[in-house]
N, CA and C atoms as an extended XYZ file, in Angstrom:
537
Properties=species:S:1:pos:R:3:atomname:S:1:resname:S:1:resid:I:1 pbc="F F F"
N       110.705       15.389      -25.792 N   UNK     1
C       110.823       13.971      -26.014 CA  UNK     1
C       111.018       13.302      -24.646 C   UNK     1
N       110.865       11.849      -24.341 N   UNK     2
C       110.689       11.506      -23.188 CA  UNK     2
C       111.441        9.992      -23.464 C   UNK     2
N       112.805        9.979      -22.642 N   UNK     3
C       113.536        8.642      -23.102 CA  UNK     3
C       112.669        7.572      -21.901 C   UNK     3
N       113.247        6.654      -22.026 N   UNK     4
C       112.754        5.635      -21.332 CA  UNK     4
C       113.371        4.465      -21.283 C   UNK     4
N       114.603        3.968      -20.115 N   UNK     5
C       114.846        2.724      -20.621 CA  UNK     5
C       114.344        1.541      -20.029 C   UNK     5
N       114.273        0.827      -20.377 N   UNK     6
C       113.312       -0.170      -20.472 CA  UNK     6
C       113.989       -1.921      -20.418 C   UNK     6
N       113.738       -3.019      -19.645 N   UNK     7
C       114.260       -3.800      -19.933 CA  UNK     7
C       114.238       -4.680      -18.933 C   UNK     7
N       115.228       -5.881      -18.737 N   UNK     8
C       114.717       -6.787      -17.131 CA  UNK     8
C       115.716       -5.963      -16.011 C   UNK     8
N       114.649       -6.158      -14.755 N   UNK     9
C       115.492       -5.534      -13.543 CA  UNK     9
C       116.109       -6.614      -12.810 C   UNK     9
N       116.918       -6.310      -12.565 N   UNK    10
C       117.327       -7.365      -11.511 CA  UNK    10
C       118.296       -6.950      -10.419 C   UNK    10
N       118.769       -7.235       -9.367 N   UNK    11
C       119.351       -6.617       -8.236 CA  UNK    11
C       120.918       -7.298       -8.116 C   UNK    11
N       121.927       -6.555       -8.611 N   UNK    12
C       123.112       -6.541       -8.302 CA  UNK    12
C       123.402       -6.942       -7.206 C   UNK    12
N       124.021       -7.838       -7.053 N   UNK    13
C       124.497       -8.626       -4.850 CA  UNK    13
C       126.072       -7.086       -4.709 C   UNK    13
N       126.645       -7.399       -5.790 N   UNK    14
C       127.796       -6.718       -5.156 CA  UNK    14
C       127.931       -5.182       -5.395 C   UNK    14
N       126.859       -4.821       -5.936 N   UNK    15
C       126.670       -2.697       -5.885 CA  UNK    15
C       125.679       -2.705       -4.885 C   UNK    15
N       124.452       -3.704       -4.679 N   UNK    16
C       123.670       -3.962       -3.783 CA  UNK    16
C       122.388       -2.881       -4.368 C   UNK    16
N       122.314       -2.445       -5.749 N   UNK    17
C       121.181       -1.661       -6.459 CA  UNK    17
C       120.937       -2.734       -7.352 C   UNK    17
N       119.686       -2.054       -8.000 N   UNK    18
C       118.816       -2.562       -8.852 CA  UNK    18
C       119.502       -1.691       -9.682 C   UNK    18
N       119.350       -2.976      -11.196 N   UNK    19
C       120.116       -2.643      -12.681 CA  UNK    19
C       119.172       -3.444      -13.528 C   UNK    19
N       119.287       -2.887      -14.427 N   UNK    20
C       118.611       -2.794      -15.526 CA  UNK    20
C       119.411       -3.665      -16.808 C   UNK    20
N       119.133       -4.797      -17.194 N   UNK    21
C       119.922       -5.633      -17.815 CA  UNK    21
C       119.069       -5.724      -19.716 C   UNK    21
N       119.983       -5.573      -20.551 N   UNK    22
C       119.244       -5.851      -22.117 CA  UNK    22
C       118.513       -4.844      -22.014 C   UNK    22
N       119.195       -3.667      -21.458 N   UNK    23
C       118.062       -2.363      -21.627 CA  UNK    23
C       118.012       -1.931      -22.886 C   UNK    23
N       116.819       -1.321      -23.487 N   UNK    24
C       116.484       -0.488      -24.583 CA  UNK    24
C       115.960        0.629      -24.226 C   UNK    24
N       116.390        1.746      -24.662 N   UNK    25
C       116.299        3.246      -24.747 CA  UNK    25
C       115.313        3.772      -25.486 C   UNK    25
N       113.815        3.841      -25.372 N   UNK    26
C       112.791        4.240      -25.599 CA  UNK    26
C       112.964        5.750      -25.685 C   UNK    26
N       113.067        6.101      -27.230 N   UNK    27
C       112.948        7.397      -27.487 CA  UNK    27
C       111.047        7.781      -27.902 C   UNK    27
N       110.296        8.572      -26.862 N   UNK    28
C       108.648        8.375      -27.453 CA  UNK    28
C       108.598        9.850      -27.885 C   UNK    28
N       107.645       10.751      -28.289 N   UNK    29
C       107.191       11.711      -29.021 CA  UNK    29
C       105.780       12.018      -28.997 C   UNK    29
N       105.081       12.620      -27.532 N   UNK    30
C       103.379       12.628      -28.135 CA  UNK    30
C       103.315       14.386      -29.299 C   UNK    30
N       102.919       13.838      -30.176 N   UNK    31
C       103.080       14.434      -31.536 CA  UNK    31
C       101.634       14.438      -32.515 C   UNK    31
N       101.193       15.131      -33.227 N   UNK    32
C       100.476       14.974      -33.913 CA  UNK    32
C       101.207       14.013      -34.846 C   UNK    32
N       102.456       13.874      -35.532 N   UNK    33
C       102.381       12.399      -36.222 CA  UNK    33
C       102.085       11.164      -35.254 C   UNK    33
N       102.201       11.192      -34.296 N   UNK    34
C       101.622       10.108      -33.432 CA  UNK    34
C       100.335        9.573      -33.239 C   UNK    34
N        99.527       10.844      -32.895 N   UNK    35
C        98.112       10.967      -33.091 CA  UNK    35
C        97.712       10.854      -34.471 C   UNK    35
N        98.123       10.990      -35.652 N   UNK    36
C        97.998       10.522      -36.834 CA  UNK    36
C        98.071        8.915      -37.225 C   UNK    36
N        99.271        8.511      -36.393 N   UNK    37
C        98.864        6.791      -36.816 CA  UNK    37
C        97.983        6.082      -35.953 C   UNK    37
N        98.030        6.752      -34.994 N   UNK    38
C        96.631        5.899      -34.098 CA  UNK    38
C        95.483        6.015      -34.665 C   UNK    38
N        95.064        7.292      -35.301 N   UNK    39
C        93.885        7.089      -36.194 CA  UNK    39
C        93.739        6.853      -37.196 C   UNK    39
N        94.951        6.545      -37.958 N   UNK    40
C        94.987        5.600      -38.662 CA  UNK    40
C        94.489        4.532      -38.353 C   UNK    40
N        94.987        3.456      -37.586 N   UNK    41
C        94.795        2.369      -37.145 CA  UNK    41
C        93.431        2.311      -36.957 C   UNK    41
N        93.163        2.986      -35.891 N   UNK    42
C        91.795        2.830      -35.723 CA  UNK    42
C        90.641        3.378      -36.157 C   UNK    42
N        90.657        4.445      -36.506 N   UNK    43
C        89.415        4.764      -37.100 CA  UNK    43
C        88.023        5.518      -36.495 C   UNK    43
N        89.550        6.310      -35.469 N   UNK    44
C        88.086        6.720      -34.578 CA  UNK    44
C        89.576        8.063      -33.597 C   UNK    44
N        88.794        9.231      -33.515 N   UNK    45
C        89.562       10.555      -32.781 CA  UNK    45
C        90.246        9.753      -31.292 C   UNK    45
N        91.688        9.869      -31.549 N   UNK    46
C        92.050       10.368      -30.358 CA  UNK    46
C        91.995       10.974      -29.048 C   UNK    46
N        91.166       12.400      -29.091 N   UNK    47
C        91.497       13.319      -28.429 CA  UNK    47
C        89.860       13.222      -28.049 C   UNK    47
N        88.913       12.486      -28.342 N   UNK    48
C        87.818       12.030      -27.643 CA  UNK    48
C        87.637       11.791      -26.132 C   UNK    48
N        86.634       12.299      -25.908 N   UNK    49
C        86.311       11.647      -24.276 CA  UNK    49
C        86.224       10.107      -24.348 C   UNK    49
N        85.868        9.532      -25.379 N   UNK    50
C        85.836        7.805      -24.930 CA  UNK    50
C        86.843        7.158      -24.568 C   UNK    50
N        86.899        6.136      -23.534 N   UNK    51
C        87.432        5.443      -23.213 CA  UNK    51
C        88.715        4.497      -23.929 C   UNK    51
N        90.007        4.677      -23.898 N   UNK    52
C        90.468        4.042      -24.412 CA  UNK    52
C        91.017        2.512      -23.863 C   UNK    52
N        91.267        1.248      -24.697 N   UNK    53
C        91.562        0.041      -23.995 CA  UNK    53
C        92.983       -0.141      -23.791 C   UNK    53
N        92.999       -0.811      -22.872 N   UNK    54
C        95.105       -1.096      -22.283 CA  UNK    54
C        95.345       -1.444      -24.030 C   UNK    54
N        94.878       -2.046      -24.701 N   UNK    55
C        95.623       -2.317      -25.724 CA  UNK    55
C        95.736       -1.076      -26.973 C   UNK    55
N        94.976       -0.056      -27.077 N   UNK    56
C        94.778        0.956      -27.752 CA  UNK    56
C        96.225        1.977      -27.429 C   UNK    56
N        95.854        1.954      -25.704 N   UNK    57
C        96.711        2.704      -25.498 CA  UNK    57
C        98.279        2.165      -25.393 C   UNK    57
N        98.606        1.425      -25.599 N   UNK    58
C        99.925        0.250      -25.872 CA  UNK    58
C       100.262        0.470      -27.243 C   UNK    58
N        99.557        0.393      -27.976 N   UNK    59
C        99.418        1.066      -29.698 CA  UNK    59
C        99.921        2.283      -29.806 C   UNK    59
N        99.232        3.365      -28.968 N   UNK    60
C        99.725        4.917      -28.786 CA  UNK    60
C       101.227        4.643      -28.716 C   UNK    60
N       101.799        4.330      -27.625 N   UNK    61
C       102.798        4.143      -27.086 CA  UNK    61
C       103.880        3.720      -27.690 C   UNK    61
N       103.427        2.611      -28.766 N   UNK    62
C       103.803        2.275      -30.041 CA  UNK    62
C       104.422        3.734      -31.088 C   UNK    62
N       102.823        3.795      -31.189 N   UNK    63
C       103.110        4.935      -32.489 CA  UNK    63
C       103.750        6.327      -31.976 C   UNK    63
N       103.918        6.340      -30.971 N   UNK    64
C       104.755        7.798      -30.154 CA  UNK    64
C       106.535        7.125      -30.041 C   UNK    64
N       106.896        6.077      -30.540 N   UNK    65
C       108.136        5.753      -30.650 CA  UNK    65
C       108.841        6.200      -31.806 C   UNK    65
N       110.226        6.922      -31.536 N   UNK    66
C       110.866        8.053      -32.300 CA  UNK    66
C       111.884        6.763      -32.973 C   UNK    66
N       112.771        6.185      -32.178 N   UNK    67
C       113.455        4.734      -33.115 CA  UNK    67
C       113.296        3.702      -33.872 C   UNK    67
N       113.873        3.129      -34.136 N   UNK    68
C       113.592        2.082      -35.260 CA  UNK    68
C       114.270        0.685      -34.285 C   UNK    68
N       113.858       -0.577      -34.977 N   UNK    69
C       114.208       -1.602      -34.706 CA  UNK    69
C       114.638       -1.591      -33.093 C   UNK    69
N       113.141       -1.533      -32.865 N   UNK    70
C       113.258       -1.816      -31.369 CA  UNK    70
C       112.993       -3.717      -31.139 C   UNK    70
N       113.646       -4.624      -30.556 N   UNK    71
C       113.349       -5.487      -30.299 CA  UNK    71
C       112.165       -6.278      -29.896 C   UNK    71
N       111.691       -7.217      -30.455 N   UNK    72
C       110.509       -7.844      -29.749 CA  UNK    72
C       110.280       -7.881      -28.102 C   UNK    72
N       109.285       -7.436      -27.418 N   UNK    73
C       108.944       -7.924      -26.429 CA  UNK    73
C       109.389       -6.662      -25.041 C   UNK    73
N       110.126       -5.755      -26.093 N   UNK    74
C       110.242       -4.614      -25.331 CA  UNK    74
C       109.128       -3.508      -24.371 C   UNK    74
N       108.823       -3.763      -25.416 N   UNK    75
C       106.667       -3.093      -24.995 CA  UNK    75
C       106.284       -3.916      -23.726 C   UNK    75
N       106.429       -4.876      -23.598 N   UNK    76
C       105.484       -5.938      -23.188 CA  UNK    76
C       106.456       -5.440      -21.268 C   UNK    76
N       107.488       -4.660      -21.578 N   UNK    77
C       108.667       -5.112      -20.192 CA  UNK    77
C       108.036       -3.995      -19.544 C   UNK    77
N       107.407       -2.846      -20.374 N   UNK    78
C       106.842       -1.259      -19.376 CA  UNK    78
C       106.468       -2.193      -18.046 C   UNK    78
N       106.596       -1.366      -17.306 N   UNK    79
C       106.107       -1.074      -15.907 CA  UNK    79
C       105.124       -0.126      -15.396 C   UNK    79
N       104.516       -0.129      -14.379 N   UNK    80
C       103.501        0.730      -14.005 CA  UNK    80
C       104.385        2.398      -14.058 C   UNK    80
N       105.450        2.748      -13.108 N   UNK    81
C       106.413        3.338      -13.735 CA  UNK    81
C       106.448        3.852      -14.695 C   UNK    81
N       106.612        3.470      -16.113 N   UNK    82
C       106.786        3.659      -17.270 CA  UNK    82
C       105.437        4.156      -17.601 C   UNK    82
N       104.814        3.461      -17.158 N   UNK    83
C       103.223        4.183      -17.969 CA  UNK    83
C       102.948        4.820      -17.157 C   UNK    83
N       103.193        5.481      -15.928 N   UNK    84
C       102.807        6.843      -15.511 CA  UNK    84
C       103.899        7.885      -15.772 C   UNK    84
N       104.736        7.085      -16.278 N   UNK    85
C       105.923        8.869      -16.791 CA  UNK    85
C       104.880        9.222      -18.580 C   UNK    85
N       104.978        7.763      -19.174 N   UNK    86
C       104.261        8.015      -20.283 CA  UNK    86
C       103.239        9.295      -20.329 C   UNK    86
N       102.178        8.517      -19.256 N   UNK    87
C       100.678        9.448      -19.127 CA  UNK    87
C       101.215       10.611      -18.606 C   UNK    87
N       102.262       10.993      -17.562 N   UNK    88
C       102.587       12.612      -17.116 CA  UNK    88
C       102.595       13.349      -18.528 C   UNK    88
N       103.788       12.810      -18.948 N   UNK    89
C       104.663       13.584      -19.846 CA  UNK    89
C       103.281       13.715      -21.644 C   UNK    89
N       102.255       13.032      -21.522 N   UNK    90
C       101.084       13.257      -22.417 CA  UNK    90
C       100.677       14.037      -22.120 C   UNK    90
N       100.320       14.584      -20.247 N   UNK    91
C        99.462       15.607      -20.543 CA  UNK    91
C       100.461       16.700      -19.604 C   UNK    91
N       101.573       17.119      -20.039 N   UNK    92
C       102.440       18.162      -19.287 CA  UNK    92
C       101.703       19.139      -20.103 C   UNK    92
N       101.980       20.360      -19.449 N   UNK    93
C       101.393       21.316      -20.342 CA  UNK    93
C       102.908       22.268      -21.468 C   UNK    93
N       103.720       21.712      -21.433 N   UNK    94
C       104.786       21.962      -22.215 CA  UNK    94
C       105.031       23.647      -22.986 C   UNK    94
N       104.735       24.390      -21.797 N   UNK    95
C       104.854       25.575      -22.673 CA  UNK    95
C       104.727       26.361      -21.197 C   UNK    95
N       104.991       27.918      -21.356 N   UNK    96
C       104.704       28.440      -20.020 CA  UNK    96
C       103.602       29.722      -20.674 C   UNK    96
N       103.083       29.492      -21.918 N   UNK    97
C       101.829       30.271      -22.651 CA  UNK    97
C       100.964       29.737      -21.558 C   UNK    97
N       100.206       31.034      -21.165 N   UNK    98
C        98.768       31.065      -20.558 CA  UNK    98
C        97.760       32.049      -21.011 C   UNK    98
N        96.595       31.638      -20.772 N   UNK    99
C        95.466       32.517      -21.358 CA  UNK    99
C        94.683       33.137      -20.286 C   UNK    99
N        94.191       34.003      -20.384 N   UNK   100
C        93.167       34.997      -19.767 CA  UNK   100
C        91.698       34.226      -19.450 C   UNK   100
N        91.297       34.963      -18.531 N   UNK   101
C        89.804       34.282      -18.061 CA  UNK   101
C        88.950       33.981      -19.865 C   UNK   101
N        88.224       32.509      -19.759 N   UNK   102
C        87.747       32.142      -20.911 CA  UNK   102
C        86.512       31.830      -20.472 C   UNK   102
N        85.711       32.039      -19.363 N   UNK   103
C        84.467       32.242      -19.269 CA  UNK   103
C        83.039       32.518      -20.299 C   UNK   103
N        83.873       33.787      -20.610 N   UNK   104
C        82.346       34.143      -21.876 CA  UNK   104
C        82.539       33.169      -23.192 C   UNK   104
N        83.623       32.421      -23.393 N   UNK   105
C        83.708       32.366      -24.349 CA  UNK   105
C        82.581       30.578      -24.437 C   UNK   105
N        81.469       30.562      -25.694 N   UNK   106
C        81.575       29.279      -25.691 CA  UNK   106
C        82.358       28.226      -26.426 C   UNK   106
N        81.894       26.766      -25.426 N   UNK   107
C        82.792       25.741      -25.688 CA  UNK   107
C        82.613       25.530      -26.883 C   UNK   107
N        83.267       24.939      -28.225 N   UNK   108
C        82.778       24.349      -29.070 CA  UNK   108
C        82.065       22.565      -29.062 C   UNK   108
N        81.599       22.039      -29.372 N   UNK   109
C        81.627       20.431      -29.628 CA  UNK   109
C        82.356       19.989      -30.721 C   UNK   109
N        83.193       20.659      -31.366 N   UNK   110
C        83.722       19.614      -32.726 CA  UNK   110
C        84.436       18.942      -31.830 C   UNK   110
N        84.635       17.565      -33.238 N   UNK   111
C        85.652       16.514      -32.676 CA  UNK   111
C        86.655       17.266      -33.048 C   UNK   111
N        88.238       16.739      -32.303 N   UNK   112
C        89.268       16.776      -32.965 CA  UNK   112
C        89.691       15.895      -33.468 C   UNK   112
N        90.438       15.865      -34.969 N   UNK   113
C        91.182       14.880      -35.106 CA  UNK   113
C        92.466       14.978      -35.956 C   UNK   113
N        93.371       14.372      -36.025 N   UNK   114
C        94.612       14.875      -36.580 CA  UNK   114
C        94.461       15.648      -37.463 C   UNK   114
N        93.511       15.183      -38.632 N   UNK   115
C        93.176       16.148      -39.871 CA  UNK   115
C        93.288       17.447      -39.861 C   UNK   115
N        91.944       17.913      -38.583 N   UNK   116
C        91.754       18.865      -38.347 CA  UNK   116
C        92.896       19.758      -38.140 C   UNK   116
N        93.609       19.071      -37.072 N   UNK   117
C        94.491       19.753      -36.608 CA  UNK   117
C        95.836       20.135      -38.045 C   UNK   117
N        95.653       19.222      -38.973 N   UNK   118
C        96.776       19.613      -39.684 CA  UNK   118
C        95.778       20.605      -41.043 C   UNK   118
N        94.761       20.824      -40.704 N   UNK   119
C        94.060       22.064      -41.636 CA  UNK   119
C        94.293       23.413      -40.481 C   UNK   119
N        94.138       22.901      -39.151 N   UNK   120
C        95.050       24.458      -38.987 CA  UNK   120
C        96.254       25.037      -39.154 C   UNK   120
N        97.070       23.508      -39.043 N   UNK   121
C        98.258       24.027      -39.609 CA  UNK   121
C        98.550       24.743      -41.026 C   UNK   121
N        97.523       24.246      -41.591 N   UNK   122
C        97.660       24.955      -42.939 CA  UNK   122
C        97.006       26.656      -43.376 C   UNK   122
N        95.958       26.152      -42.871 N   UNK   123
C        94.850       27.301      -42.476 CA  UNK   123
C        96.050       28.622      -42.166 C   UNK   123
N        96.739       28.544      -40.635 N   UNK   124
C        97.464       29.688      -39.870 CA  UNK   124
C        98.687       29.452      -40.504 C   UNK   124
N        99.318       28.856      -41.627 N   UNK   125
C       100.536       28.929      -42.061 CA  UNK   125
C       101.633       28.344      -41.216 C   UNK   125
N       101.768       27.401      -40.902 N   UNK   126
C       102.481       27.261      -39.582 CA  UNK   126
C       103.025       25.508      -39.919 C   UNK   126
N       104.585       25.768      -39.923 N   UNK   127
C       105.077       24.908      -40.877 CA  UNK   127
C       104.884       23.348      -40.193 C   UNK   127
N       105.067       22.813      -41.066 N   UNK   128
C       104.614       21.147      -41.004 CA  UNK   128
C       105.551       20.343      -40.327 C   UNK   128
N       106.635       20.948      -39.635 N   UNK   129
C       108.254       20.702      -39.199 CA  UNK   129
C       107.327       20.569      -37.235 C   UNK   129
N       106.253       21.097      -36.947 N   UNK   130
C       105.819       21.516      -35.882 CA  UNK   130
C       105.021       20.354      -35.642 C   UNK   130
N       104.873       19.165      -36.596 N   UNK   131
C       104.085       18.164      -36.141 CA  UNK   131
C       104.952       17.171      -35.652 C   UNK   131
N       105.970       17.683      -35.038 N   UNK   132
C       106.683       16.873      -34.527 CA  UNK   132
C       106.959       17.160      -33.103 C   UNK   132
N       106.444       18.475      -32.622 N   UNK   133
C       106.507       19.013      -31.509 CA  UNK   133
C       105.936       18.248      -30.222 C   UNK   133
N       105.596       18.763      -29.184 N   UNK   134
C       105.185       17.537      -28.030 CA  UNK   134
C       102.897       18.161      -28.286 C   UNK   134
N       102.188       17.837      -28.375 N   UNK   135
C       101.151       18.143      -28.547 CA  UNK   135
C       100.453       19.055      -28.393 C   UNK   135
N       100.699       19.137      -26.768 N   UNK   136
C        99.909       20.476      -25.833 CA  UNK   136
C       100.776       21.331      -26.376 C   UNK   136
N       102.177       21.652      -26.765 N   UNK   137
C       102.823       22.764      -27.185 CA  UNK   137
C       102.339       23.117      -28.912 C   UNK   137
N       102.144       22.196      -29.693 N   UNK   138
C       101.402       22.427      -30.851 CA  UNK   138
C        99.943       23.043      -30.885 C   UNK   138
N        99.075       22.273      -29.856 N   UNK   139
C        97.822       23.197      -29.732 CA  UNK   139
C        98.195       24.534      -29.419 C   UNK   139
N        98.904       24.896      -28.143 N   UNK   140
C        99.228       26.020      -27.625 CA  UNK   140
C        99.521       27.460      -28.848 C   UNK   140
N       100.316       27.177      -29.614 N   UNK   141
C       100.974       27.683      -31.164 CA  UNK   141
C        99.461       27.900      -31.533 C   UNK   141
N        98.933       26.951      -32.176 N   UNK   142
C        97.441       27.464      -32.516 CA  UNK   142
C        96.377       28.205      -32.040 C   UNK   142
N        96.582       28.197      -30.517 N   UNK   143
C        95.634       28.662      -30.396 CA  UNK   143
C        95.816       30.530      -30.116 C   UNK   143
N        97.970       30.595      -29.870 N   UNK   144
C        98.271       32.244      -29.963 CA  UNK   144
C        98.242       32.498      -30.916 C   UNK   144
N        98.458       31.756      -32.485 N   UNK   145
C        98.065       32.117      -33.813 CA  UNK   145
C        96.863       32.641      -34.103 C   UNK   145
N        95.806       32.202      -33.163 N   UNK   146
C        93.954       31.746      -33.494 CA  UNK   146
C        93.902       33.762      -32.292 C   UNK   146
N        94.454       34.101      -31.495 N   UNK   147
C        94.284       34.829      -30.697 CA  UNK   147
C        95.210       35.955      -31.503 C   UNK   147
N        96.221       35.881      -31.722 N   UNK   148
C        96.713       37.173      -32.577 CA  UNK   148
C        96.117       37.463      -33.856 C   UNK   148
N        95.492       36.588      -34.668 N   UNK   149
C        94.634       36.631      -35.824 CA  UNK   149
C        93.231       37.385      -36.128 C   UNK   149
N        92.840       37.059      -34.682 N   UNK   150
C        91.151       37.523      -34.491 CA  UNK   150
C        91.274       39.198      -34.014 C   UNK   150
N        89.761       39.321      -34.781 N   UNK   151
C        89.647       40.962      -35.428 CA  UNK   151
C        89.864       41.270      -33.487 C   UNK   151
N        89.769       42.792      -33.593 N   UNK   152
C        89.933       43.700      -32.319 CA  UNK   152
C        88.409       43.712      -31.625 C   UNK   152
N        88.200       43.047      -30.105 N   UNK   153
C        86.884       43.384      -29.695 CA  UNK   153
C        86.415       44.871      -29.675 C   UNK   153
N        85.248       44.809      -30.500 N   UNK   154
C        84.586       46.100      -30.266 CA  UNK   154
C        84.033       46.263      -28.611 C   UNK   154
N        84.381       47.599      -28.854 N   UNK   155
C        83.660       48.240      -27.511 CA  UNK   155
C        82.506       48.814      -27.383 C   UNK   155
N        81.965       48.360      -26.322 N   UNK   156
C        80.469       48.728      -26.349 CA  UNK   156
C        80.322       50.284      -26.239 C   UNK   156
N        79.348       50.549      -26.184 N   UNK   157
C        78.866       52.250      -26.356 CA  UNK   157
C        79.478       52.541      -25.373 C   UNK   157
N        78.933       52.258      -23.698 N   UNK   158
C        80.016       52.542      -22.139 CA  UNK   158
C        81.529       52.552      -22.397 C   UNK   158
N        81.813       51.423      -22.984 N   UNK   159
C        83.273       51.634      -22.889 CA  UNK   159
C        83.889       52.488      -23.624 C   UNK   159
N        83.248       52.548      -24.732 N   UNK   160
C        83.599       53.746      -25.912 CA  UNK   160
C        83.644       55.125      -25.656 C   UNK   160
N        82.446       55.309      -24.523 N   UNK   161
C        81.912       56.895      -23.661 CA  UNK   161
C        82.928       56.891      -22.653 C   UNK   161
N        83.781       55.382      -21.961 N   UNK   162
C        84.631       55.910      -20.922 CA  UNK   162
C        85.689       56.129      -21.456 C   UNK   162
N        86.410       55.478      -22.433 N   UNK   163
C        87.845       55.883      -23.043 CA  UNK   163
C        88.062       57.205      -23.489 C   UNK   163
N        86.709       58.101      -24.040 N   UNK   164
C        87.119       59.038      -24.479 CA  UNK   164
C        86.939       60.292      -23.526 C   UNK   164
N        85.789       59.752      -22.372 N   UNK   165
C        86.254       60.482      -21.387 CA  UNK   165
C        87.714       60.650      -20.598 C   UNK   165
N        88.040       59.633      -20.311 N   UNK   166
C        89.415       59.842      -20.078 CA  UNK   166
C        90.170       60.444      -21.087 C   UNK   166
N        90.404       60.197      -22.315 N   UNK   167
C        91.350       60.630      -23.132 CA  UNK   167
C        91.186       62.020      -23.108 C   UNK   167
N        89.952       62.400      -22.724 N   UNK   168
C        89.800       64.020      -23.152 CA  UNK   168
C        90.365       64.475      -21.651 C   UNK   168
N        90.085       63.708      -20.678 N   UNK   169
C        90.610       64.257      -19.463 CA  UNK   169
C        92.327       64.444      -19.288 C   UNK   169
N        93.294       63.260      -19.854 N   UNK   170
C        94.653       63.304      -19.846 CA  UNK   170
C        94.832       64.677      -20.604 C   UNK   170
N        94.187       64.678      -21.801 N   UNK   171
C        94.469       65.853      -23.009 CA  UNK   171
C        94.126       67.570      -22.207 C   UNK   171
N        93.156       67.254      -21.173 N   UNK   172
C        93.082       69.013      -20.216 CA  UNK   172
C        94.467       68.927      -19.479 C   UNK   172
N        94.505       67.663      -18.772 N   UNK   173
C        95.275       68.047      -18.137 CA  UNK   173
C        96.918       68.393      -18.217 C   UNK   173
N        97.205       67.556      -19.597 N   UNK   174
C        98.675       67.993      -20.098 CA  UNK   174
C        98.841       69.473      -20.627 C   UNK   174
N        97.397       69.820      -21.550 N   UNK   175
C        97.498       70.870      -21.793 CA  UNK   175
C        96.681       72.194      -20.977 C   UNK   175
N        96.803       71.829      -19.857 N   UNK   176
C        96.432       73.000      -18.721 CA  UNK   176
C        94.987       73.310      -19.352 C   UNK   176
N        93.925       72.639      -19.792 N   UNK   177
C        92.741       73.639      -20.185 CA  UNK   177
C        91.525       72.814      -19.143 C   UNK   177
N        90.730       74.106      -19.340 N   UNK   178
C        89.502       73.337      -18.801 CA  UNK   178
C        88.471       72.689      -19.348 C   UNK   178
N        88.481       72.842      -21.171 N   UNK   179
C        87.619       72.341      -21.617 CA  UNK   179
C        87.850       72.789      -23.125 C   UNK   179
């Protein structure tokens, strides 16, 4: 989660810092329920390459808010600041899961869109308590679910002819034979 407070600045004469006056405490959440009301709203994937507008993404920002009865005009006080902790903390990679060279593999083209994403949740069993998680850590879950799930790569004929060469070689040599 990513607080944020938010509010008018103005510069103290007698601490001689900048303070933050009528602050509000921006609790945000990038979440698949988040990504769920934006496409709601709009009517069109999230997680698209198209372009989104300052006002779309002000909406996001919106719908990634974890509190209630936030005051009018609070939105309107972000700072450049604020919307680059926003945008960091969207695309942190929130997990220390990494994957192996993905070269051979091809890309897909589907869209994503919340849906989807909550048919994998259903699909891999993977409770609905997790759409509350930070995003990249929810994909992440899916995709070691999607990797522990999938059958065992077969081995080609070579690799099949080298494993058992070796195996037969450990097996002389523990048991002293030549063949």
């Amino acid at each position: 989660m990513l607080e944020l407070l938010v509010g008018d600045e103005s510069y103290d004469e007698t601490k001689q810092e900048f303070v933050i006056e009528n602050g509000v405490e921006l609790q945000l959440e990038h979440s698949l329920v988040s990504l769920s009301k934006w496409e709601s709203k709009y009517e069109k994937p999230f997680l698209s390459s198209e372009e989104k507008t300052e006002a779309e993404m002000f909406w996001y920002i919106r719908a990634m808010t974890l509190n209630s009865k936030i005051p009018p005009g609070v939105f309107d006080k972000l700072t450049p600041d604020h919307i680059k902790a926003i945008d960091e903390y969207i695309n942190a990679k929130m997990t220390a899961t990494t994957f192996g060279d993905e070269k051979d593999q091809p890309r897909g083209r589907e869209i994503i869109t919340s849906e989807l994403v909550y048919y994998w949740l259903i699909a891999l069993q993977i409770p609905f308590e997790c759409q509350h998680w930070h995003f990249n850590r929810l994909l992440t879950l899916i995709k070691v679910c999607n990797v522990k799930n999938s059958p065992e790569k077969k081995l080609s004929p070579a690799e099949l002819a080298a494993r058992n060469r070796n195996l037969n070689a450990q097996r002389k040599a523990k048991l002293g034979t030549s063949g």
